[in-house]
C-alpha positions as CSV (number, residue, x, y, z in Angstrom):
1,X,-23.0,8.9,39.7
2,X,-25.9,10.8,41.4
3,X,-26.4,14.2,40.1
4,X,-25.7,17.5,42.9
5,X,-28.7,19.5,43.4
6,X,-27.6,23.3,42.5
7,X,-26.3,24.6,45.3
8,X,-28.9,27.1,44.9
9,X,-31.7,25.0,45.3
10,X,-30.0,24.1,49.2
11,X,-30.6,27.3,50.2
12,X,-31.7,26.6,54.2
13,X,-29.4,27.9,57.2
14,X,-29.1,25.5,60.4
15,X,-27.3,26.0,63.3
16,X,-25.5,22.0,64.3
17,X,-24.1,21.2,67.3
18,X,-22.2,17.4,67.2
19,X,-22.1,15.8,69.7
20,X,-20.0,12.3,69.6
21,X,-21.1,9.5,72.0
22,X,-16.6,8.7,71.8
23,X,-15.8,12.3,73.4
24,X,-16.9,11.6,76.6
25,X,-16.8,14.3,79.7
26,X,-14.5,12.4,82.3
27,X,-15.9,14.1,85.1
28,X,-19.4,13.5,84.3
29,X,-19.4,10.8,81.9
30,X,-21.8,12.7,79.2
31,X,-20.9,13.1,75.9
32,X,-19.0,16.4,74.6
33,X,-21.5,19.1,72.8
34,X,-19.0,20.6,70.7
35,X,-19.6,24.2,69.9
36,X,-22.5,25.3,67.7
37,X,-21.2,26.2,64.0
38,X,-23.7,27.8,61.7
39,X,-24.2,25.3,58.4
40,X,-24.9,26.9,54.9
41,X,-26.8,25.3,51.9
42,X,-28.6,22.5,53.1
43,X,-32.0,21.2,52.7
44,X,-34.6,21.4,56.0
45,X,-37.8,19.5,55.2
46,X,-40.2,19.8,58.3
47,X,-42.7,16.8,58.4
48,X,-44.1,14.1,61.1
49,X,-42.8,11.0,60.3
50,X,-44.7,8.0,62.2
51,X,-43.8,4.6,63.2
52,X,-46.5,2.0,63.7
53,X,-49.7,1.5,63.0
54,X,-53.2,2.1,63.5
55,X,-53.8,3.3,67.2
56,X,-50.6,2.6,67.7
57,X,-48.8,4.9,66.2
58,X,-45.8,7.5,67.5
59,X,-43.4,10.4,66.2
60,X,-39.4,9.4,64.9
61,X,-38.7,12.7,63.5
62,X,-40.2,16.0,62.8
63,X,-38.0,16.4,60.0
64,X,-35.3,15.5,57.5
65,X,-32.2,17.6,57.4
66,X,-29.9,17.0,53.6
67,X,-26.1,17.7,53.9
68,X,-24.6,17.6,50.8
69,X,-20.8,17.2,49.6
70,X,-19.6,20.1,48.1
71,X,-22.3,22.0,48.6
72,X,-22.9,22.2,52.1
73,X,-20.8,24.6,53.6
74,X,-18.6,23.4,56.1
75,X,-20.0,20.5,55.6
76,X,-19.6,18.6,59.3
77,X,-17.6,15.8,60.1
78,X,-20.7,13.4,61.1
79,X,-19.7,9.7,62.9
80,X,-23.1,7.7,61.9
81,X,-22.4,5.5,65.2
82,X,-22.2,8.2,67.5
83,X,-23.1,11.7,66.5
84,X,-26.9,10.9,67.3
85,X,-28.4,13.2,70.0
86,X,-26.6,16.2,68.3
87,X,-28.5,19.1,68.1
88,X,-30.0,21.4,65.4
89,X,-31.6,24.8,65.1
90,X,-33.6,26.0,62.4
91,X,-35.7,29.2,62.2
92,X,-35.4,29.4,66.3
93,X,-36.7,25.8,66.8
94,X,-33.8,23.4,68.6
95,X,-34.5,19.5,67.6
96,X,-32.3,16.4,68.4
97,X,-31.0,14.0,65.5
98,X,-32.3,10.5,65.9
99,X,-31.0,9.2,62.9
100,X,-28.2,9.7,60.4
101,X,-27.6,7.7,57.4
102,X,-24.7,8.0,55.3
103,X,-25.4,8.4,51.6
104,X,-23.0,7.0,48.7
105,X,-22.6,6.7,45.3
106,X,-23.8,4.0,43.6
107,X,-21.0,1.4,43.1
108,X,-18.2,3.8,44.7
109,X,-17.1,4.1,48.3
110,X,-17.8,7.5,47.9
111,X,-19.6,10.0,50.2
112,X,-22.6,12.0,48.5
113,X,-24.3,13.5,51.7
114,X,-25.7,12.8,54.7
115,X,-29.7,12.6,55.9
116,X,-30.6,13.6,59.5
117,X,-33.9,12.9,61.3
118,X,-34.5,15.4,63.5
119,X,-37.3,15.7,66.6
């Protein structure tokens, strides 16, 4: 199994607003932004992360959001398929996921966290 991090060691604050591609406005057609809920102990690392090379070269994420399972408190009900474009706030700055992947224990169908690029 993978070791938890202390949960004093996921001491960042974000503010997460899912959205889910599936809950879709009738009237508009747009997916739902659920209400904002403030998300304790998780791990924020700000950072450019590039795609391509050379001169040819752009931004996927300004950072890497951590939720971990029984740690993160409440730790959000995330859809990998269809919670992109959710929204994030951390220390005043709003960015939009662009990609989630699920993380599991080695050999076990069993959830360990979740990693969020955000830009």
């Amino acid at each position: 199994m993978i070791p938890r991090i202390p949960k004093w060691l996921a001491n960042q604050r974000v503010i997460f607003k899912l959205v889910n591609q599936k809950d879709v406005d009738p009237r508009h057609g747009t997916p739902i932004q659920h209400d904002p809920i403030t998300i304790n102990h998780c791990v924020m690392q700000l950072g450019t992360v590039y795609s391509g090379t050379n001169n040819n070269r752009q931004i996927v994420a300004n950072g890497l959001l951590i939720f971990y399972v029984g740690i993160t408190d409440p730790m959000p009900d995330i859809d990998v398929k269809n919670s992109l474009q959710s929204k994030v706030t951390y220390e005043g700055t709003e960015y939009t996921v662009t990609n989630i992947t699920e993380l599991k224990q080695p050999n076990l169908d069993q959830l360990w966290g979740y990693e969020l690029e955000v830009l």
